[in-house]
N, C-alpha and C positions, 0 to 999 in steps of 0.2 A: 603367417609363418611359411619360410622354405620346405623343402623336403625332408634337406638334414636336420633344422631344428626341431619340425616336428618330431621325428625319428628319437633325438634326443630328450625330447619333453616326454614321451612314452618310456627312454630308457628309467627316467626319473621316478614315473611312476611303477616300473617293475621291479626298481632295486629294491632287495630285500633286507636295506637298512630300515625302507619308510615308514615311518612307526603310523604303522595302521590296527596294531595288534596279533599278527599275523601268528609272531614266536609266543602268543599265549592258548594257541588252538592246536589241538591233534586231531581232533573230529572223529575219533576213536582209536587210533593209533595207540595209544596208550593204551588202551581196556585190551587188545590185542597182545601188545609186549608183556601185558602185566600174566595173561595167558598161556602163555607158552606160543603163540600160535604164532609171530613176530620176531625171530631171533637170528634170523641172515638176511643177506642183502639178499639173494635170490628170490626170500618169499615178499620181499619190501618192493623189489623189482613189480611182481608181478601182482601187490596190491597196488600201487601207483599204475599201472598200467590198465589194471580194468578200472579203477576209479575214473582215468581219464576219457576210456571208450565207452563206460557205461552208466557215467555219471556227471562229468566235466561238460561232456560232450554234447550229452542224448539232455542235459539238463540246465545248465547254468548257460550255458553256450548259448540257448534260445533266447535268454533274457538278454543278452549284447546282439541278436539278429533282431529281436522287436525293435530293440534300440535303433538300428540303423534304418528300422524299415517304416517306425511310427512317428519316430522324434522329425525329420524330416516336414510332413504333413502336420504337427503339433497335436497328432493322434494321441493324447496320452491318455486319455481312459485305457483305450487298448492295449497300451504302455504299459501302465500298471497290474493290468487284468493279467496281460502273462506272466510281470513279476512274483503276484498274488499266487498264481499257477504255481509255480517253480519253489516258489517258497514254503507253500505251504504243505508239498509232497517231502519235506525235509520231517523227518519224523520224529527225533531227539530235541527236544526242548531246547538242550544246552547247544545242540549246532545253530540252531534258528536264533537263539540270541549271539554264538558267534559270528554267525556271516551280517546278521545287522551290524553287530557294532563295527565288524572291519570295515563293512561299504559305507559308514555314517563318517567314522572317522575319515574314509576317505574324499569323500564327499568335501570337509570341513576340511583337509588340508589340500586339494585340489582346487579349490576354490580363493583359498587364502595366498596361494602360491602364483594363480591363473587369474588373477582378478576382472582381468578385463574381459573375460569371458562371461556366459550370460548362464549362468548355474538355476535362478530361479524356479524354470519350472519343477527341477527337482526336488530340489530346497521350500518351497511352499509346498508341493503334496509332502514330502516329509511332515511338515508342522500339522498339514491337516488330517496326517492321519490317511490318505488316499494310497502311499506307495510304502515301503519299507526302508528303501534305498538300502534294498543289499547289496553285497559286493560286487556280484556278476552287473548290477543297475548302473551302480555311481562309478564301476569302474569302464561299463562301453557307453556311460554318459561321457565319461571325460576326453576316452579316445573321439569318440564323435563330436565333441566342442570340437578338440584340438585337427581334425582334420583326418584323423588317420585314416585309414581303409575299413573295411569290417572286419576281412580276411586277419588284417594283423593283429586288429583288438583283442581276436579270440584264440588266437596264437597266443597275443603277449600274455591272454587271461590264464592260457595253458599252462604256460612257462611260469605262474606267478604262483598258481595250483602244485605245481612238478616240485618246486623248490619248498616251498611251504612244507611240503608232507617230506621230502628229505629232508630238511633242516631240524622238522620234529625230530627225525627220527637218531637222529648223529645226537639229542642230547635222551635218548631212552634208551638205545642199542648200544651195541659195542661196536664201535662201528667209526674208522678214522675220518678225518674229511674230503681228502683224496677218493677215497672209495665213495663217498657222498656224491663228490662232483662226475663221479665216473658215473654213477648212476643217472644224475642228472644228463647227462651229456646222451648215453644209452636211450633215455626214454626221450626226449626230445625228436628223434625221429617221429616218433610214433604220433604227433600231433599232424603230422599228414591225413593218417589212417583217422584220427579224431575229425579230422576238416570235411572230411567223404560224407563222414555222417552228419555233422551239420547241415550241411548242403541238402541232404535228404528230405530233413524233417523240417517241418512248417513250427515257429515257435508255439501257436498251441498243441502240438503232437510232443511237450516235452515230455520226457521220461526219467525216472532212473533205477536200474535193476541192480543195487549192489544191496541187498538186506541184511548178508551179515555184517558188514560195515555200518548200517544203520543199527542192529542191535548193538554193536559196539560202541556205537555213538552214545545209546541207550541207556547202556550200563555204566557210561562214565563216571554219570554222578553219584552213584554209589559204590566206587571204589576206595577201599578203606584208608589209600595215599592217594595223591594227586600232582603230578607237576603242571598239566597244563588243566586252564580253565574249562575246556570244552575239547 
């Protein structure tokens, strides 16, 4: 592939039609709105923003740099072992079954779409049970078939993260889609300041420090309605 198709084969994967299950997850979003604690764009602003500097970034981010730095050398034990890392610091149940299922689906439609690409080693440690193929996995596996850079994989992972959690939010809040997109548009800078810090950290040094967000996650499954699954 060119440059531009590449370019285009990523836009593909970022649009937030691709049904990977994306609009079934809030990953706590919801246990918050149901709170009180969720009810302007300002405080939506600035959970989207630590989530990106203190969890996107310091956490899921590592698992698309292993990607570029093991898949290479066909390192995957190590491959996995960071996945393993990063997922299993996920502490809500219901988020750990949702970032599997969206990087499986993605995987399954990445693959169905890219066929001449060589998905296997992924696709066999899934079956055997070795890797998870969460989303952060299958989706800087895919950028890395398809050629992209690293820099942009975790950009584009930002950007996929940034809309996902506005798009919860435009159907919990009050909240028009204009004002969605402005928000989008507002935090997208700030995937710079996210990039600083990947750069920093070694994927085994992943982290993530958002805790009330994880009890939020926490509490999902026992709220007494529900719109989204996780």
């Amino acid at each position: 592939m060119n440059e531009s198709v590449k370019w285009l084969a990523m836009q593909q994967l970022l649009d937030s039609a691709l049904p990977i299950g994306g609009f079934s997850h809030s990953f706590g979003l919801e246990t918050m709105v149901q709170d009180g604690r969720m009810s302007r764009s300002g405080q939506l602003y600035a959970y989207a923003a630590a989530m990106l500097l203190q969890s996107w970034a310091s956490s899921d981010a590592m698992v698309i740099k292993a990607v570029y730095r093991d898949a290479p050398l066909a390192d995957w034990e190590r491959l996995w072992s960071v996945e393993r890392l990063v997922h299993l610091q996920r502490v809500a149940s219901e988020t750990r079954s949702g970032v599997e299922k969206m990087g499986r689906r993605l995987l399954q439609l990445a693959s169905a779409i890219h066929p001449q690409l060589d998905w296997s080693p992924l696709a066999d440690a899934l079956r055997a049970g070795a890797c998870f193929a969460s989303h952060p996995l299958s989706h800087g596996y895919a950028c890395w078939l398809l050629g992209l850079s690293e820099e942009r994989a975790i950009q584009g992972y930002f950007y996929t993260c940034i809309v996902t959690c506005i798009n919860s939010a435009l159907r919990l809040m009050s909240m028009g889609q204009t004002e969605g997109q402005f928000l989008i548009a507002k935090l997208t800078p700030l995937t710079e300041e996210a990039m600083k810090i990947v750069e920093k950290l070694a994927p085994e040094e992943a982290y993530s420090n958002m805790p009330m967000a994880e009890l939020a996650m926490m509490r999902h499954e026992r709220l007494y309605s529900r719109l989204f699954m996780s």
